[in-house]
N, C-alpha and C positions, 0 to 999 in steps of 0.2 A: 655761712649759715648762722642764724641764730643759736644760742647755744643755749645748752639743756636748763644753766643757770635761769632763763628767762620764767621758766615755769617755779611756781613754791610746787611742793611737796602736796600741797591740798589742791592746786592747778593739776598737776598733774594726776595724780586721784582720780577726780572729778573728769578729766578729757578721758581716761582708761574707762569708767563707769557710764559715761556718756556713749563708748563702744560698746560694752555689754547689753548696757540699757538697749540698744538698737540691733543687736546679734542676730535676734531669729528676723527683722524686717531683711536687717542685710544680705542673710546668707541666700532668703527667700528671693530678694531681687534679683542677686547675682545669680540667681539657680534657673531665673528667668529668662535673663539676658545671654548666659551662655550659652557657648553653641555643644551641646549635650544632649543626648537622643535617649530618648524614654528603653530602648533596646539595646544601649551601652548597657555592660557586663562588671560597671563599677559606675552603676548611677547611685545609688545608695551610698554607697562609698562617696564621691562627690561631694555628698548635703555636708559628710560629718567631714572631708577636707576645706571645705569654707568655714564651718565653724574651727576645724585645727588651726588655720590661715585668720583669722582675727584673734585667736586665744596668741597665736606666737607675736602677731602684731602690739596685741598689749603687751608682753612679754618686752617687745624689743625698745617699745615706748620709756617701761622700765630699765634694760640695760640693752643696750645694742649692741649684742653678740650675733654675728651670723652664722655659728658651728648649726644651732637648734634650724634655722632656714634651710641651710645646705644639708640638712638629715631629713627634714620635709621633703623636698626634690627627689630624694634620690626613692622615697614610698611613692608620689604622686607620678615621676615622667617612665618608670616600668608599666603602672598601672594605663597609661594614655598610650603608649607604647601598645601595650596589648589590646587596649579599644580598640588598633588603627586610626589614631588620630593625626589628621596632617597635625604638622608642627606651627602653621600658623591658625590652625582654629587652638590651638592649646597657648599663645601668646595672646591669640583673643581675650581669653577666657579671663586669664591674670589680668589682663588690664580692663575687662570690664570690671573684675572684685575694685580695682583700684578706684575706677570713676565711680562705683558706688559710694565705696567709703568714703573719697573725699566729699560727694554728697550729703551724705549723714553725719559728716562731724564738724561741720558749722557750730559754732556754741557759742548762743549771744551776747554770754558774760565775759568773754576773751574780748581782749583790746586785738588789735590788727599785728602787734607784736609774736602773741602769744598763737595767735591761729594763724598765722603765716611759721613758727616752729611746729606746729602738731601737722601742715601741710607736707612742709619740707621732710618730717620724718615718716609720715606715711609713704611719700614717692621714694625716700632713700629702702623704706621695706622694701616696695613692691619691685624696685631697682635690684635688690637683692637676688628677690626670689625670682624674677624673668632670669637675671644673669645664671644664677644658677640652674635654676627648673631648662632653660635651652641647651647647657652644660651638659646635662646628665640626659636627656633626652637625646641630643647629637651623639654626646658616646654609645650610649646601647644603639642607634639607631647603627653607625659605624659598624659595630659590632654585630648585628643581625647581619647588614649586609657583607663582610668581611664571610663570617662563617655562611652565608648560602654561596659566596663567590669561591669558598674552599669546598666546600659539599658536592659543587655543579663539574670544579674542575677535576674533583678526585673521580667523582663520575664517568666525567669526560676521560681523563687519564685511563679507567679499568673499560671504559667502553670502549679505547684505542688501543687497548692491549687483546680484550678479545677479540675486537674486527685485524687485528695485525696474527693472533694465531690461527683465526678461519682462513685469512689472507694468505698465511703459506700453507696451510693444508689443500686450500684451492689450489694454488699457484705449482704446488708437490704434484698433485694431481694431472693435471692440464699439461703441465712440461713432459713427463712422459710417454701421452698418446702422441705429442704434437714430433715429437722425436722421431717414431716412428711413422708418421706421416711423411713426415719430410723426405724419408728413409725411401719408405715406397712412392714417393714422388719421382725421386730420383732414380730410383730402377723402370719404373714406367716409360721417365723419358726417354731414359738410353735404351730400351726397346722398342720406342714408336720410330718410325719413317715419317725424319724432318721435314716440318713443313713450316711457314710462315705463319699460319693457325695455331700449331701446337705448342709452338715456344712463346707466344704471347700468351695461350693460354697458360703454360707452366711458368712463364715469368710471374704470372699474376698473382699464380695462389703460393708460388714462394717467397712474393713480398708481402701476401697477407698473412702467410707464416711468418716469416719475420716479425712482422709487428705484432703481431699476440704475442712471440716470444717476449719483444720488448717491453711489452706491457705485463708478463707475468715476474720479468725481473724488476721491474718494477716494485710490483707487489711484493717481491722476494724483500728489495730491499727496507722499503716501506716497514716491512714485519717483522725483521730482525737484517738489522744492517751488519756487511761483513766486517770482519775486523781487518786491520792494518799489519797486522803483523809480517804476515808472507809478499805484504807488496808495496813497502816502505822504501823508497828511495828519495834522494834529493835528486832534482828535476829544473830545467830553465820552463817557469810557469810563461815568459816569454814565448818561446819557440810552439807551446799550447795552443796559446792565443792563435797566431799565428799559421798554424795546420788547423785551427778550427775555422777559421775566418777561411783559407783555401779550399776547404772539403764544402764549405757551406756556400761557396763562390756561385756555383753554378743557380742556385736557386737565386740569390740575390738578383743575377741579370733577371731570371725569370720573372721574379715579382718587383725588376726594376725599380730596385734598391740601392741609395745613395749610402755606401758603408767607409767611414770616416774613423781612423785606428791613430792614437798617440801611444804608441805603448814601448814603453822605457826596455831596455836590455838586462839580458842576465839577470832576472827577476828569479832567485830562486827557492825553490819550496818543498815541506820535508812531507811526502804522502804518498797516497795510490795515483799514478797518473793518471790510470783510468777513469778513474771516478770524477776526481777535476775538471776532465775534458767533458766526461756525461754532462756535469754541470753549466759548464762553457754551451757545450751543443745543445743543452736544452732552455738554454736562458736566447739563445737567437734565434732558436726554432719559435721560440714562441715570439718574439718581437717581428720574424716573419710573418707569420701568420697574426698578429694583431695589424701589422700594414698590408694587407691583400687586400683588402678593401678603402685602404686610404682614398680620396681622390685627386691631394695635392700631394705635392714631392717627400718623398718617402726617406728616412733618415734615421739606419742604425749609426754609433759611435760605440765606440772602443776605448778604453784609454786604462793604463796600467801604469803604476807607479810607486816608488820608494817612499814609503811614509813611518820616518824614525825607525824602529827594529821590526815594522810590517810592511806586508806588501798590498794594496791598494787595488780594487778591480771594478769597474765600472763600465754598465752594459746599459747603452739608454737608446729609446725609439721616441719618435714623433706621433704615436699612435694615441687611440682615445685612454681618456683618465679613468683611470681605474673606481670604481664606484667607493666612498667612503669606508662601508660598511663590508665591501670585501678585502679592501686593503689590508684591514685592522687581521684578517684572520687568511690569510693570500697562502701562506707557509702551510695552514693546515691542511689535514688528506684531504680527499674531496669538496676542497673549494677550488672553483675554477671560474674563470671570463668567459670560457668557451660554451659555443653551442654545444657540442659533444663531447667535451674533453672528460679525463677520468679526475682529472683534480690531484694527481696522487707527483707528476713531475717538480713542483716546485717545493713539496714537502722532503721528496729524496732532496733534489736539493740543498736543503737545509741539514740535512739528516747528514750528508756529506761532507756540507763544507763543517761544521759544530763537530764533526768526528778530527778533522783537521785542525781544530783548538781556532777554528777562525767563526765570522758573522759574519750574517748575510741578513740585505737591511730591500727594502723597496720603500719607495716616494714615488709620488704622481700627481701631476697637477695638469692646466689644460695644453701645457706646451709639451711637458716629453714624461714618460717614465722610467725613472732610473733604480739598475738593479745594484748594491753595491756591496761590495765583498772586501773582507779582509781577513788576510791571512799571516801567524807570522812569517817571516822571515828565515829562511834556513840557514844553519851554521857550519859551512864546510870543516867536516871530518878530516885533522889531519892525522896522517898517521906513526 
């Protein structure tokens, strides 16, 4: 760059004066060109930061400190902030002041030297203040969205805690009419004259008791998960696998399913076994029921393994990819794939295994979706 040396003292003068001389045309042009709405709530405001934006210009002409720039910035990108202004009509803006100015400070009596440095130090200002004026505008912008992303989740959070304490008040409820349904279910049968008729019909409505039951533990657990304490053992997560894959056997031929298991020995794990296996059963019930409708060859997999001081669990189907947009939020209550489903099984899930000090992960793409779980490692108790 040409250096400051090039100008005397009375060149320099004279290029500062030659800005003022020009100040109300400039700030007038620049006020025209930008993109600024007569209904902005700092247009006023505006007129007198164009004229602060050539006062600091001469200023830096003078000594080129950027503290006085980077203190500009931080009044004008709150203020364009609060307009709602995109962030590229506000990069507009600055660089039309720029092509103005260099427009008006042409000065016939400069050699090609001397106005090739008043060039150079105009673009080094306006270089300044875009660096920083984008600076301070990306932080607070950051910042607005951080605090509405903290605002929506604390929301969310006390929204999940009221729908979790209606959840068990319902769930309180409903458990014991259905008790005594069930109760007099079963004295009606054992008083009817068996017939073909009536034990299909009472099979039927005590597997739709059943599942309401299911579904209100659900909600049980959903709402307040039980604790570990009364039913903490170390366990072969192996041997789970395993009897879950058996129990679930029979449906597999049904919806002729190709089920494909690698799963390592003596895999063991410090927790409720019930709950594991809830987990287990309800991660292939649901890859069942996403291949019921497949039309080509249908394909759960298994696979269980030692990975350093955890244990490894992975449950994947051939079924359709899961949509983007439910992915991202698959875990939480009432999101579901299903035409009917309650949304509420894959969040126990999660609610289960995270009580287990372990995670639980999904991916999905157009070939398979994999559920994947890890858990640590248990340390047999000697005694």
């Amino acid at each position: 760059m040409i250096g400051v040396e090039t100008l005397t003292v009375e060149q320099l003068d004279f290029a500062i004066h030659h800005l003022r001389t020009h100040h109300e045309i400039i700030v007038s042009e620049w006020l025209d060109r930008a993109m600024i709405k007569k209904a902005d709530p700092f247009y006023t405001e505006v007129m007198r930061n164009g004229s602060t934006t050539l006062h600091l210009l001469c200023h830096y002409l003078e000594n080129p400190d950027v503290e006085l720039i980077k203190d500009f910035t931080k009044k004008i990108a709150p203020e364009r902030i609060e307009a709602k202004t995109d962030i590229s009509e506000f990069v507009f803006n600055i660089n039309s002041g720029r092509q103005i100015v260099h427009e008006r400070i042409f000065i016939p009596d400069f050699g090609p030297n001397e106005q090739r440095w008043i060039s150079l130090m105009i673009n080094q200002f306006f270089d300044h203040l875009l660096y920083f004026a984008i600076q301070e505008f990306s932080a607070l912008n950051d910042l607005i969205i951080e605090n509405k992303n903290q605002f929506i989740q604390e929301m969310h959070n006390d929204r999940l805690t009221i729908l979790g304490q209606i959840a068990a008040s319902f769930a309180h409820e409903f458990r014991n009419p259905l008790t005594s349904i069930k109760g007099f279910i079963y004295l009606l049968s054992s008083e009817l004259t068996p017939s073909p008729k009536t034990d299909y019909y009472t099979s039927i409505i005590n597997s739709e008791l059943e599942n309401l039951q299911e579904k209100i533990s659900q909600f049980l657990l959903l709402s307040k998960m039980k604790g570990l304490d009364d039913l903490i053992s170390i366990f072969d997560l192996s041997a789970c696998l395993h009897e879950m894959i058996d129990f679930m056997y029979p449906r597999f031929l049904e919806a002729k399913i190709n089920l494909t298991a690698n799963i390592a020995p003596n895999l063991k794990v410090e927790g409720d076994k019930n709950q594991l296996k809830q987990v287990i059963l309800n991660i292939l019930n649901n890859a069942v029921e996403e291949l019921c409708d497949l039309p080509e060859e249908r394909i759960i997999h298994v696979s269980a393994f030692l990975m350093g001081s955890r244990i490894g669990l992975e449950i994947s189907n051939n079924g359709s990819q899961i949509p983007a947009h439910l992915l991202e939020n698959i875990f939480e209550p009432f999101i579901t794939t299903k035409e009917l489903g309650t949304g509420l099984g894959l969040s126990v899930c999660k609610q289960i295994v995270e009580k287990h000090n372990g995670l639980i992960i999904v991916s999905s793409n157009e070939e398979q979706t994999i559920f994947s779980i890890s858990l640590p490692q248990a340390q047999e108790k000697t005694s």
